[in-house]
N, CA and C atoms of all chains as a GROMACS GRO file, in nm:
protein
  549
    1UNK      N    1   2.209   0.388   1.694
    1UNK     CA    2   2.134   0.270   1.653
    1UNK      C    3   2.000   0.265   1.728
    2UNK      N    4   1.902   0.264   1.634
    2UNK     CA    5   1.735   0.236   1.718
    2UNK      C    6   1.740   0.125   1.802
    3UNK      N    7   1.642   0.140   1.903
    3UNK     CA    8   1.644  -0.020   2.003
    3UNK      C    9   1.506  -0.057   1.911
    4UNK      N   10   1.533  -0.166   1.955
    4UNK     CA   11   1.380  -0.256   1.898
    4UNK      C   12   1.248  -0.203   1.969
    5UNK      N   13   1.236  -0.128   2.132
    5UNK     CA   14   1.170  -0.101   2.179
    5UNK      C   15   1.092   0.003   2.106
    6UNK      N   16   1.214   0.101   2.023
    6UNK     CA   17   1.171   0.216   2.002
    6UNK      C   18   1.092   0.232   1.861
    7UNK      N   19   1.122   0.142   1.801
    7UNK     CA   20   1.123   0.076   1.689
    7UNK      C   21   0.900   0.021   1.668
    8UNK      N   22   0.903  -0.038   1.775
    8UNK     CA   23   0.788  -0.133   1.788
    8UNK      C   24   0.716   0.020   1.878
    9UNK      N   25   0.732   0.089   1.925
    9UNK     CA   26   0.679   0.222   1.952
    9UNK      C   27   0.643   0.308   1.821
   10UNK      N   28   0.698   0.305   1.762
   10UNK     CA   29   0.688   0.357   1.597
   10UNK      C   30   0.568   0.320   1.535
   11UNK      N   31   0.583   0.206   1.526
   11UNK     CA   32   0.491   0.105   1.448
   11UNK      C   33   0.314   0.088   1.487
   12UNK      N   34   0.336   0.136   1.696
   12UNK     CA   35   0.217   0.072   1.734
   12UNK      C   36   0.169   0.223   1.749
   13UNK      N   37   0.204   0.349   1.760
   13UNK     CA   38   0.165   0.458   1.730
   13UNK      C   39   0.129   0.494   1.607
   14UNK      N   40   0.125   0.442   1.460
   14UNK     CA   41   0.102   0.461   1.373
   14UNK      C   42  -0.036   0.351   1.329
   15UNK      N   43   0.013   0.265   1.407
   15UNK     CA   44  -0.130   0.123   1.410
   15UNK      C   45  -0.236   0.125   1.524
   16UNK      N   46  -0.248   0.259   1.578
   16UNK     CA   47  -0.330   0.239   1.729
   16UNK      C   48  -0.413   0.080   1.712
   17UNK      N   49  -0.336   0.048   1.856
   17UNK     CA   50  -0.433  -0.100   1.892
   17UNK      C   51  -0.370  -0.206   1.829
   18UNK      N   52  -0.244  -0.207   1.803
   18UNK     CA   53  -0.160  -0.310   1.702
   18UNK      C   54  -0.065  -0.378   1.806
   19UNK      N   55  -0.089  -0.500   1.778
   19UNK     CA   56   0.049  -0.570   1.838
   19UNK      C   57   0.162  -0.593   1.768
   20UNK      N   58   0.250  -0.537   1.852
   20UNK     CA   59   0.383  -0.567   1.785
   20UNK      C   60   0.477  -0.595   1.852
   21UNK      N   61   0.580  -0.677   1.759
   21UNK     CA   62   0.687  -0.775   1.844
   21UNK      C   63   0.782  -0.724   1.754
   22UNK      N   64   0.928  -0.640   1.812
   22UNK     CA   65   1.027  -0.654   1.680
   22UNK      C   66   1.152  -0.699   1.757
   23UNK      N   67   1.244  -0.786   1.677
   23UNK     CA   68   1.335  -0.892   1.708
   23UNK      C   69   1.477  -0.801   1.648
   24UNK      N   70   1.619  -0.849   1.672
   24UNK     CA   71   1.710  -0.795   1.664
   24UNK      C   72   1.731  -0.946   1.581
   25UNK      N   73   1.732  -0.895   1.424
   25UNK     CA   74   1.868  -1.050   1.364
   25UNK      C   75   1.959  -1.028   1.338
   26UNK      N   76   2.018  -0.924   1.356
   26UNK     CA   77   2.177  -0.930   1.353
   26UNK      C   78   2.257  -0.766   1.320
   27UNK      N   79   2.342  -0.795   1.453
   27UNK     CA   80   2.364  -0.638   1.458
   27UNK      C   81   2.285  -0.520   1.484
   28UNK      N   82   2.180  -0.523   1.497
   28UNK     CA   83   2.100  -0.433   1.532
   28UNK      C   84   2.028  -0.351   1.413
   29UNK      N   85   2.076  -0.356   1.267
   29UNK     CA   86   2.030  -0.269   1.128
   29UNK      C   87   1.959  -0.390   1.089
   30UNK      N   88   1.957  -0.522   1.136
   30UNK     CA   89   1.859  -0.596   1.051
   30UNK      C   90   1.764  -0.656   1.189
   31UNK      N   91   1.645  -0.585   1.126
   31UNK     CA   92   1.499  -0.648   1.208
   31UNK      C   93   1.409  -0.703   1.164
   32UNK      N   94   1.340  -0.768   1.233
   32UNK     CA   95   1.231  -0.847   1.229
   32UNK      C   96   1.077  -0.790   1.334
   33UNK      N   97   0.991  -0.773   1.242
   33UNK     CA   98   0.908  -0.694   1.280
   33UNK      C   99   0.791  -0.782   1.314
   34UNK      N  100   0.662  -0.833   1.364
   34UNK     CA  101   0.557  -0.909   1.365
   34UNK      C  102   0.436  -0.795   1.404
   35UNK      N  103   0.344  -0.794   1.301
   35UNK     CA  104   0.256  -0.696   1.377
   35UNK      C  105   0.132  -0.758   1.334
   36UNK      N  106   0.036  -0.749   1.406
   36UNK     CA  107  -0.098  -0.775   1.460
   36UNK      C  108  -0.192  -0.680   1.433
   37UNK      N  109  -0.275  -0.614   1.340
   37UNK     CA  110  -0.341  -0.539   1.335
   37UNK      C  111  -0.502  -0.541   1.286
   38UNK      N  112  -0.560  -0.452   1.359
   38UNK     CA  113  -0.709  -0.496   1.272
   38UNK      C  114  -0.723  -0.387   1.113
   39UNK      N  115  -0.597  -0.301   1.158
   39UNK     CA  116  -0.616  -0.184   0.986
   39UNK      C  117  -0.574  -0.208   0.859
   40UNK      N  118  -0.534  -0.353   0.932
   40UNK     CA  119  -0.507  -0.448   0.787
   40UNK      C  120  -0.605  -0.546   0.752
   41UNK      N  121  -0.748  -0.506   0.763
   41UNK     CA  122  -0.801  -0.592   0.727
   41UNK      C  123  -0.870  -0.516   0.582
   42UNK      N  124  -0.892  -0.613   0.468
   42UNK     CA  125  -0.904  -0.560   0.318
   42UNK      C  126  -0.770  -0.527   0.233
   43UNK      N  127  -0.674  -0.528   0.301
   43UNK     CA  128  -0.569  -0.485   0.237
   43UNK      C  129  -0.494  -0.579   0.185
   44UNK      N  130  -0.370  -0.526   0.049
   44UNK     CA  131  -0.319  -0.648   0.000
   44UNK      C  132  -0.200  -0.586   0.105
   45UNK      N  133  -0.103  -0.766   0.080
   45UNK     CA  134   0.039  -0.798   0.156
   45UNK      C  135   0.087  -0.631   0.141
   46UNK      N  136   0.113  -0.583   0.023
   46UNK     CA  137   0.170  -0.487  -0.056
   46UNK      C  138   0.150  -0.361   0.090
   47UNK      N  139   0.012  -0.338   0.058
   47UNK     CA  140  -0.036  -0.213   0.123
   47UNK      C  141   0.024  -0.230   0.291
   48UNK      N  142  -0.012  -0.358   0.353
   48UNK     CA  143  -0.027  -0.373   0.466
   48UNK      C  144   0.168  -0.370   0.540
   49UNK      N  145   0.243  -0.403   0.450
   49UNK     CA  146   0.392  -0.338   0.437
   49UNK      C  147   0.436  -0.226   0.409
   50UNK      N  148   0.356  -0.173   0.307
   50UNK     CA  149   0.369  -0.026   0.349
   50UNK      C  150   0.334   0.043   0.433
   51UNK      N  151   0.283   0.037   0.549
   51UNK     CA  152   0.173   0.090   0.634
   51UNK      C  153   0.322   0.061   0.763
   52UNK      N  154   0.383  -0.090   0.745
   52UNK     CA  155   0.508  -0.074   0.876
   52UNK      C  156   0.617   0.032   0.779
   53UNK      N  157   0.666  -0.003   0.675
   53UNK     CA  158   0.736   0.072   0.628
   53UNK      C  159   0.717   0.236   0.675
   54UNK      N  160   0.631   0.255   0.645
   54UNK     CA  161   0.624   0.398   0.695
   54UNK      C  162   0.628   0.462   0.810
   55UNK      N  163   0.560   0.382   0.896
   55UNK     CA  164   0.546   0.389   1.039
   55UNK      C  165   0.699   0.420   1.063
   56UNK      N  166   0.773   0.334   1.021
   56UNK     CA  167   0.949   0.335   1.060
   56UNK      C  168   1.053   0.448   0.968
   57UNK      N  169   0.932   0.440   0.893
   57UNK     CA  170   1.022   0.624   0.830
   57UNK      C  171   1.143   0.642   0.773
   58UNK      N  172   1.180   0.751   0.820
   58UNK     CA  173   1.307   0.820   0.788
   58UNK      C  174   1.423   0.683   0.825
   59UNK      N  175   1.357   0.600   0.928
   59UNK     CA  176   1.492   0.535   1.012
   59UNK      C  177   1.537   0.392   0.942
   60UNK      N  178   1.459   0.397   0.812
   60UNK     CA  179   1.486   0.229   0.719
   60UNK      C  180   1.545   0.339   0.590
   61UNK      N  181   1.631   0.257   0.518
   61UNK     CA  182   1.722   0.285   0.380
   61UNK      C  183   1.821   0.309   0.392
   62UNK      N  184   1.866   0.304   0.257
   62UNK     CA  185   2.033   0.338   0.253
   62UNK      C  186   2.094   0.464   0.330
   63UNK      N  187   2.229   0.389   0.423
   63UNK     CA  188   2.251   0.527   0.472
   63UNK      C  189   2.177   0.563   0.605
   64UNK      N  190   2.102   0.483   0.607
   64UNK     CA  191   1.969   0.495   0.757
   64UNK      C  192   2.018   0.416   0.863
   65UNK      N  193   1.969   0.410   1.011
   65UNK     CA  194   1.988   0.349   1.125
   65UNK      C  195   1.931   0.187   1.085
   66UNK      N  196   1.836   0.174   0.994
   66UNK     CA  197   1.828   0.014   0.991
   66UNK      C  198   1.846  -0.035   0.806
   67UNK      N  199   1.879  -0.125   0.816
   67UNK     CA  200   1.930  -0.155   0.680
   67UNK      C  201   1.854  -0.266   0.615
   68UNK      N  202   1.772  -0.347   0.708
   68UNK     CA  203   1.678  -0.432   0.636
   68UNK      C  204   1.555  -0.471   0.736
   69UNK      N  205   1.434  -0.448   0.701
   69UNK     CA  206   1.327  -0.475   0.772
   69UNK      C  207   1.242  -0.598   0.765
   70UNK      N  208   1.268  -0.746   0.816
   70UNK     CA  209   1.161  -0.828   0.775
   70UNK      C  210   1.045  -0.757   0.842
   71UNK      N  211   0.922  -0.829   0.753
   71UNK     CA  212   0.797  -0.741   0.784
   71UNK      C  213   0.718  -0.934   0.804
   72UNK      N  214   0.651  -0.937   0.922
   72UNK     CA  215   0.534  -1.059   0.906
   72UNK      C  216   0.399  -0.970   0.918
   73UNK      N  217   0.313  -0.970   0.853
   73UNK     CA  218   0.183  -0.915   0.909
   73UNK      C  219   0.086  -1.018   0.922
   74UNK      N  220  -0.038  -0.937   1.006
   74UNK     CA  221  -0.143  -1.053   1.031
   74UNK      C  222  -0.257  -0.962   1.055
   75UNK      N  223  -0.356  -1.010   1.050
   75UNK     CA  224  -0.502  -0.945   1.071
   75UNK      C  225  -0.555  -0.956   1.169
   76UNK      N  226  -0.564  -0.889   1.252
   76UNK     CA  227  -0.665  -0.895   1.403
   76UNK      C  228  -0.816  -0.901   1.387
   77UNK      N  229  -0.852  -0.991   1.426
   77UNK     CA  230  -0.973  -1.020   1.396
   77UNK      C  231  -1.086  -0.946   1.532
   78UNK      N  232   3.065   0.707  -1.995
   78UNK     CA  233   2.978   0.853  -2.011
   78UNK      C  234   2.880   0.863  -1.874
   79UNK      N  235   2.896   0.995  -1.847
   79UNK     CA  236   2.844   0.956  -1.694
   79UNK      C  237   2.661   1.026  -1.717
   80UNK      N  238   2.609   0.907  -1.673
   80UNK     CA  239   2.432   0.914  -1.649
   80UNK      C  240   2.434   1.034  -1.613
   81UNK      N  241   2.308   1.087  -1.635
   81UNK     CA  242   2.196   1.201  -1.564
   81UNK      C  243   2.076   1.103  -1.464
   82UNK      N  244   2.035   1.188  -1.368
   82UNK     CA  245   1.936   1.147  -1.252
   82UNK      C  246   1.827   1.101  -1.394
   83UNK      N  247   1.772   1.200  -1.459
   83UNK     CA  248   1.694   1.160  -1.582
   83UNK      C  249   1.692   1.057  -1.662
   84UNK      N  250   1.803   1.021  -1.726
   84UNK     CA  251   1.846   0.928  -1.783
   84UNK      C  252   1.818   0.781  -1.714
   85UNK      N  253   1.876   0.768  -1.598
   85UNK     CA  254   1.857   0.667  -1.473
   85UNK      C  255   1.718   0.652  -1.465
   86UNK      N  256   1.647   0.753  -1.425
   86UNK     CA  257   1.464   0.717  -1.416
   86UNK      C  258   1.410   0.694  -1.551
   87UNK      N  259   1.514   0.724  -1.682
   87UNK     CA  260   1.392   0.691  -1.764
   87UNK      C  261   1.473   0.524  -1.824
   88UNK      N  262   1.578   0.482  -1.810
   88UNK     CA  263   1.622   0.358  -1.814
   88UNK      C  264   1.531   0.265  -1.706
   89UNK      N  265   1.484   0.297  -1.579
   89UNK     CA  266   1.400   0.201  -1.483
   89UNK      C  267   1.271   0.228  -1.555
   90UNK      N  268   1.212   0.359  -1.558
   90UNK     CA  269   1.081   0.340  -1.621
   90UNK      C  270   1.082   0.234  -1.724
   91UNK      N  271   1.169   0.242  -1.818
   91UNK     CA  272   1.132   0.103  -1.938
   91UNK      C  273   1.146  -0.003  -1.893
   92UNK      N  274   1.252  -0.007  -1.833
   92UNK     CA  275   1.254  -0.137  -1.796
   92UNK      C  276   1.146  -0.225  -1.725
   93UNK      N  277   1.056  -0.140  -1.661
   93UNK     CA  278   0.969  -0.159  -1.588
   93UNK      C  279   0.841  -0.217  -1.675
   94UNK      N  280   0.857  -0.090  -1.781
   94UNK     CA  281   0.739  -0.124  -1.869
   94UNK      C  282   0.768  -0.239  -1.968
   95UNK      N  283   0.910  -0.229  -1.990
   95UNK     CA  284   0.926  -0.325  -2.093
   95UNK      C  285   0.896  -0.532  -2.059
   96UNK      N  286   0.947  -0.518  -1.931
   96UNK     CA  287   0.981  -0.654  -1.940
   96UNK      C  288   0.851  -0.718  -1.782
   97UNK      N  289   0.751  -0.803  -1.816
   97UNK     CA  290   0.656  -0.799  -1.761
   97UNK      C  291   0.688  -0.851  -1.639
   98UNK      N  292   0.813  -0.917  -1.594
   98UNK     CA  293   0.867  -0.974  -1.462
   98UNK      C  294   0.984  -0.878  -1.440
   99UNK      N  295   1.031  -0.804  -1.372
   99UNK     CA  296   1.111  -0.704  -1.361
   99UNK      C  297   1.155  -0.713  -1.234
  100UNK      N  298   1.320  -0.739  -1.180
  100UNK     CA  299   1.340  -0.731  -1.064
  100UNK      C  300   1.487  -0.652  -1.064
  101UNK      N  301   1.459  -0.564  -0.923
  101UNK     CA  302   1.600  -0.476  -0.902
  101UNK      C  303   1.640  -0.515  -0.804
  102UNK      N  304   1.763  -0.565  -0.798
  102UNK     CA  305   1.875  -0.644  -0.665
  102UNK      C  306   1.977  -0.570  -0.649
  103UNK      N  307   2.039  -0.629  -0.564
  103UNK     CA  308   2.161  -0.608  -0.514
  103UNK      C  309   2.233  -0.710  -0.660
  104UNK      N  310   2.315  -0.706  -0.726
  104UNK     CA  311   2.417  -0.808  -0.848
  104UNK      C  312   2.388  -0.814  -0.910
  105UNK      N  313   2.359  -0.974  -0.963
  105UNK     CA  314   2.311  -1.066  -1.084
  105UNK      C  315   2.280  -1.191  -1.046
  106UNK      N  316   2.134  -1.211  -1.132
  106UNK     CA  317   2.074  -1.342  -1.092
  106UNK      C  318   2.168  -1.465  -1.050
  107UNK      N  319   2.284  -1.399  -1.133
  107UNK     CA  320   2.388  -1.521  -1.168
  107UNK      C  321   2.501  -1.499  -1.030
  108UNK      N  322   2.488  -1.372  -1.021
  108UNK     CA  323   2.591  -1.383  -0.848
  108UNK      C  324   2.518  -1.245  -0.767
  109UNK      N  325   2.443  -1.285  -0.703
  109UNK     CA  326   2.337  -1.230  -0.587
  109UNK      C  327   2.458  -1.166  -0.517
  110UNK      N  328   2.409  -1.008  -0.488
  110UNK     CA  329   2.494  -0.978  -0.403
  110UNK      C  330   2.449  -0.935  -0.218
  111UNK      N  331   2.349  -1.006  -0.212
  111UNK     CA  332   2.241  -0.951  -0.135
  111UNK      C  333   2.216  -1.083  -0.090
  112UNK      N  334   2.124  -1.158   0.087
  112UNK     CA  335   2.072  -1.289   0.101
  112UNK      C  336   1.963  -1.289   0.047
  113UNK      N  337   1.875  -1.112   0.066
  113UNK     CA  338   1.754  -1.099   0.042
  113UNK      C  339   1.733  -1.096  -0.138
  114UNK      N  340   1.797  -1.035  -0.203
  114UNK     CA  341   1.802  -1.054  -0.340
  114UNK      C  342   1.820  -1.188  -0.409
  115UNK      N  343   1.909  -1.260  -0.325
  115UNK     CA  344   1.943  -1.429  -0.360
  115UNK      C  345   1.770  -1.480  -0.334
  116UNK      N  346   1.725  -1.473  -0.244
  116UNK     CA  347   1.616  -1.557  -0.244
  116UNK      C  348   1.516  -1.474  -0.301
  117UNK      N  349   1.463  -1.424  -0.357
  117UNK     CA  350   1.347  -1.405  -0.426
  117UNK      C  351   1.416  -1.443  -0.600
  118UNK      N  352   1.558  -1.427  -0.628
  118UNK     CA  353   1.592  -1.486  -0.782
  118UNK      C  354   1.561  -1.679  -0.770
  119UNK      N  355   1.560  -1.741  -0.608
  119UNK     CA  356   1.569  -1.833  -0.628
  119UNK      C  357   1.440  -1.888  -0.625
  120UNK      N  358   1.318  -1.807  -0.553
  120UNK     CA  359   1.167  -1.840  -0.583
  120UNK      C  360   1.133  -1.785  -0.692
  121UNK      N  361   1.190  -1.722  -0.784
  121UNK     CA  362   1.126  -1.692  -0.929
  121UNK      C  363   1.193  -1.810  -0.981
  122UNK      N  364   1.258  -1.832  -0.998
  122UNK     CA  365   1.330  -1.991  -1.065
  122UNK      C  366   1.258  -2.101  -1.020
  123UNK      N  367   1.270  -2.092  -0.935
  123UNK     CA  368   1.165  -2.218  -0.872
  123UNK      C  369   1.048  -2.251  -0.928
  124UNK      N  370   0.948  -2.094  -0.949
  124UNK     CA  371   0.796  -2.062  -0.970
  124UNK      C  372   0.814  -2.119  -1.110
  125UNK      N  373   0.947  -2.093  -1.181
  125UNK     CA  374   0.948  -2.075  -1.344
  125UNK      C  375   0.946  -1.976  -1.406
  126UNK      N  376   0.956  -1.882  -1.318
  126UNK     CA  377   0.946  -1.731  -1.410
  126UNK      C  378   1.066  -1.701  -1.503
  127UNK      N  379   1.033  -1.648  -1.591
  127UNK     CA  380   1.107  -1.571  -1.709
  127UNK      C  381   1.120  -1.431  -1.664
  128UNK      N  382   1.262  -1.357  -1.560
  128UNK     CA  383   1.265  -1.278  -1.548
  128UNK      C  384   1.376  -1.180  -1.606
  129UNK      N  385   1.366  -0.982  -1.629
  129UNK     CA  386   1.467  -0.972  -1.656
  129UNK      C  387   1.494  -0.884  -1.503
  130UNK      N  388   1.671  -0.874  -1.513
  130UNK     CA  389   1.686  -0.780  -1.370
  130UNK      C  390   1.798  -0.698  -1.408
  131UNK      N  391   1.797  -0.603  -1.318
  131UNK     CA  392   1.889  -0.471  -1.301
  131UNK      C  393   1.962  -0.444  -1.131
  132UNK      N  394   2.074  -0.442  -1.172
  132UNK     CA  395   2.170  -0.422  -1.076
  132UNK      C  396   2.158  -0.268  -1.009
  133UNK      N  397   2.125  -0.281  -0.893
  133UNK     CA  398   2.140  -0.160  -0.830
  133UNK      C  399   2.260  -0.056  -0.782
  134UNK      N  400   2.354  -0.202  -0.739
  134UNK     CA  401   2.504  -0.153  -0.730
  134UNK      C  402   2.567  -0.046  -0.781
  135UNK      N  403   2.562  -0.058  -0.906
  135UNK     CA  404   2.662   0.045  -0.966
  135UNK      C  405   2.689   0.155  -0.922
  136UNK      N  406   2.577   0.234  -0.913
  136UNK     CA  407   2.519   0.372  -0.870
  136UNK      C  408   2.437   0.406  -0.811
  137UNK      N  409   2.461   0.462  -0.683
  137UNK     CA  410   2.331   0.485  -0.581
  137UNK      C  411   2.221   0.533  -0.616
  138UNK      N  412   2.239   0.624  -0.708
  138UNK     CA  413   2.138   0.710  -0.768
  138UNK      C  414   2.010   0.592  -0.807
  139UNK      N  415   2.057   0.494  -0.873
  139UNK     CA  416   1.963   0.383  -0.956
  139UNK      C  417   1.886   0.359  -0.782
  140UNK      N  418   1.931   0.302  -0.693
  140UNK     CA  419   1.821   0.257  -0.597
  140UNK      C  420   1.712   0.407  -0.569
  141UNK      N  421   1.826   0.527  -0.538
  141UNK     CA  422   1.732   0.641  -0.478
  141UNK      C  423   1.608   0.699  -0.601
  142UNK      N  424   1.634   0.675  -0.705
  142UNK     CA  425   1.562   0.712  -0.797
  142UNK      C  426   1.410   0.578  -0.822
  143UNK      N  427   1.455   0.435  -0.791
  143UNK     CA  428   1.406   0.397  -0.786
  143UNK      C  429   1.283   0.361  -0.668
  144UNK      N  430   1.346   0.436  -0.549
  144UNK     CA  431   1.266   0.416  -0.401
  144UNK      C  432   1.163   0.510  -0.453
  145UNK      N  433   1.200   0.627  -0.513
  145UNK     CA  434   1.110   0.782  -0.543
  145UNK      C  435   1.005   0.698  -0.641
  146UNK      N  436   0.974   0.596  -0.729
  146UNK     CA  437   0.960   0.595  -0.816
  146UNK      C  438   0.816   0.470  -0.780
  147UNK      N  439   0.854   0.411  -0.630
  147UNK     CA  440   0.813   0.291  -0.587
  147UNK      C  441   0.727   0.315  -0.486
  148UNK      N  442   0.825   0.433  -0.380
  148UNK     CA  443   0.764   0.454  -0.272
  148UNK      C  444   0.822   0.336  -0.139
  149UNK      N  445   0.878   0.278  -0.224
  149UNK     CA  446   0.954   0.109  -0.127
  149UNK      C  447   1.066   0.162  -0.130
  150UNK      N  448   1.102   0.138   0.013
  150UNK     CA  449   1.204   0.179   0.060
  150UNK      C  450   1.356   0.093   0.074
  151UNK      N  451   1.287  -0.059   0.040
  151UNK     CA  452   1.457  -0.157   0.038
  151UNK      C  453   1.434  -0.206  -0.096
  152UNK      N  454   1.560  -0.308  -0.138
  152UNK     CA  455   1.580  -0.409  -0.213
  152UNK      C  456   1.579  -0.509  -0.193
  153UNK      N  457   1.575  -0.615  -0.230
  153UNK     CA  458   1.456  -0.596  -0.407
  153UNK      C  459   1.334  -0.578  -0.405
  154UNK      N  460   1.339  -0.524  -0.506
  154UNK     CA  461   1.203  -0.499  -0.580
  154UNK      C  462   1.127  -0.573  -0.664
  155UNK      N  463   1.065  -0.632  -0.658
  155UNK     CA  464   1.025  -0.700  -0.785
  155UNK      C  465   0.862  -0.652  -0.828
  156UNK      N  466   0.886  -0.601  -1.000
  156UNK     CA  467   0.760  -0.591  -1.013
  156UNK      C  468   0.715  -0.664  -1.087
  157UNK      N  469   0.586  -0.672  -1.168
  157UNK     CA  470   0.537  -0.746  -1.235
  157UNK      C  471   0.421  -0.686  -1.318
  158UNK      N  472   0.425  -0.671  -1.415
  158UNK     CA  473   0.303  -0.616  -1.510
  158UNK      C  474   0.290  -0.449  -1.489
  159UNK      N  475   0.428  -0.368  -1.455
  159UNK     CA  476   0.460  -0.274  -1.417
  159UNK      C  477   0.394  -0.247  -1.279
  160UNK      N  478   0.358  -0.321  -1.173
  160UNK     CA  479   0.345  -0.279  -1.053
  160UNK      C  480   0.403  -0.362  -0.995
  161UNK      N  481   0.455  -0.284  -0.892
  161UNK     CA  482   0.515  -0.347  -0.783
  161UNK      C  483   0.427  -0.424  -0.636
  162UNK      N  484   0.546  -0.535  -0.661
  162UNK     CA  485   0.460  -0.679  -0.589
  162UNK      C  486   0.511  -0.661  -0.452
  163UNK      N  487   0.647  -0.638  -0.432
  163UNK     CA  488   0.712  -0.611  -0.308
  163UNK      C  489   0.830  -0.646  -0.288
  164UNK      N  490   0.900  -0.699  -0.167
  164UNK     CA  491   1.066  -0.706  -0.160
  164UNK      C  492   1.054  -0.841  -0.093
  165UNK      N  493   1.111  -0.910  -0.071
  165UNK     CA  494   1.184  -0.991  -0.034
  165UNK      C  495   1.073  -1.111   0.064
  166UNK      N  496   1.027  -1.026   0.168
  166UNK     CA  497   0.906  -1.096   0.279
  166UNK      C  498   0.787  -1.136   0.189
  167UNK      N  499   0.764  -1.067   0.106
  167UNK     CA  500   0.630  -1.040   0.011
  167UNK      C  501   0.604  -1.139  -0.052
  168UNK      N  502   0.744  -1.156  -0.164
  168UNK     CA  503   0.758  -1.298  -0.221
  168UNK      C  504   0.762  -1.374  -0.166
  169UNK      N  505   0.845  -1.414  -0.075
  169UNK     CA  506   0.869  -1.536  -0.025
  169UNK      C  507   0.701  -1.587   0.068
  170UNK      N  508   0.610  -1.483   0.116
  170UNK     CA  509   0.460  -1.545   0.150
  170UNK      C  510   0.427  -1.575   0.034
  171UNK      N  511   0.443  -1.497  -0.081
  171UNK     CA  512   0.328  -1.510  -0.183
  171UNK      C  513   0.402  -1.656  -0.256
  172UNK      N  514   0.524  -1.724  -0.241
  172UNK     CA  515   0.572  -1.825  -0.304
  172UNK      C  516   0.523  -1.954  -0.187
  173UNK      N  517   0.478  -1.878  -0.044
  173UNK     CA  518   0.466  -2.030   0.055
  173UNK      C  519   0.276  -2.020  -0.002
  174UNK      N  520   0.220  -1.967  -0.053
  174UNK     CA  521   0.072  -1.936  -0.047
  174UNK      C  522   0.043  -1.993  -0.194
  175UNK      N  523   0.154  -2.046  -0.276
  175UNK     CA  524   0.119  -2.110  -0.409
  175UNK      C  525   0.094  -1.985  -0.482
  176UNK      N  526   0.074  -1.834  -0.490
  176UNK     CA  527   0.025  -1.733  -0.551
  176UNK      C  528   0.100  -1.673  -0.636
  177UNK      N  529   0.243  -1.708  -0.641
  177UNK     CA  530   0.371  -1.648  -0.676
  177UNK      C  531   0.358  -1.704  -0.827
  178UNK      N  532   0.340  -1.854  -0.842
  178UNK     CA  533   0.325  -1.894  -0.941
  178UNK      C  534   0.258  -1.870  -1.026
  179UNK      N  535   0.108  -1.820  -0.960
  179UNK     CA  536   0.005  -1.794  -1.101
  179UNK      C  537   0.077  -1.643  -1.185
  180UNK      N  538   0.136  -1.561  -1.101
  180UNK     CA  539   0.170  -1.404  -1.078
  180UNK      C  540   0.261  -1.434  -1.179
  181UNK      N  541   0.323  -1.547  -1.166
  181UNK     CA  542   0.464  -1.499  -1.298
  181UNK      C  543   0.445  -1.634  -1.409
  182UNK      N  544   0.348  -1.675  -1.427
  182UNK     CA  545   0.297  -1.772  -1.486
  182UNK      C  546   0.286  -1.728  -1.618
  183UNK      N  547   0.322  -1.722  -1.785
  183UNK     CA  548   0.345  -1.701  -1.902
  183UNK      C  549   0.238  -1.646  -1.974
   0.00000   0.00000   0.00000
């Protein structure tokens, strides 16, 4: 099972300069992600979820170490 | 009669194209098998949308064919005007932002 640490390491290596906070809601396969970024600025909701989605990879979907990802994003100004 | 991988992608492709509010869950609108699938059937109801949906359950193949197809990696899906809007977090901003409504608006 991923730690959240490793998780929010994922995310902020793929976002250089991104803040990120990810939360454990239950059991450890369902997270909560908050990220802070300025490479989301121009982008729709859409894009700017795909951008954590990916970051987290192989380790989200069926069959995978996490089983559901809330995503909050925000724009660093 | 047992599906082909083919068959499966070209049943989501229409569906996709066919019906201009299109959502893939976990059940049925009518018994959610999912929390995250329950609440985006219950902000399209809310919004007023006229949606149709497809059960992912049955057969794994239907989600994996559909992730390939999306590039989105969970459920639900919901698209709209054959593109996809997003899963679950997506809606539920775009339903607190009033935006959800114009999106599935008649």
């Amino acid at each position: 099972m991923p730690d959240t640490q490793e998780i929010a390491g994922l995310i902020e290596a793929a976002l250089p300069g991104s803040e990120v906070t990810v939360h454990d809601m239950a059991g450890g396969d369902h997270l909560y992600a908050h990220v802070r970024a300025a490479q989301f600025e121009g982008l729709s909701l859409l894009e700017q979820h795909r951008l954590v989605n990916e970051a987290v990879g192989e380790l989200l979907g069926p069959g995978r170490p996490i089983h559901a990802l809330k995503i909050k994003t925000e724009v660093a100004s | 009669m047992i599906a082909t991988e083919d068959q499966i992608r070209e049943e989501i492709l229409d569906a996709i194209s066919q019906h201009r509010i299109m959502l893939f869950m976990k059940g049925s609108p009518e018994m959610p098998r999912c929390g995250f699938s329950a609440q985006v059937v219950t902000l399209l109801k809310e919004n007023g949308a006229e949606f149709a949906a497809m059960d992912i359950l049955p057969d794994p193949r239907i989600r994996q064919v559909l992730s390939e197809h999306s590039g989105w990696p969970t459920i639900p899906q919901l698209f709209v005007n054959g593109e996809l809007v997003g899963g679950c977090d997506i809606v539920t901003e775009l339903a607190e932002e009033g935006k959800l409504r114009e999106m599935v608006a008649a």
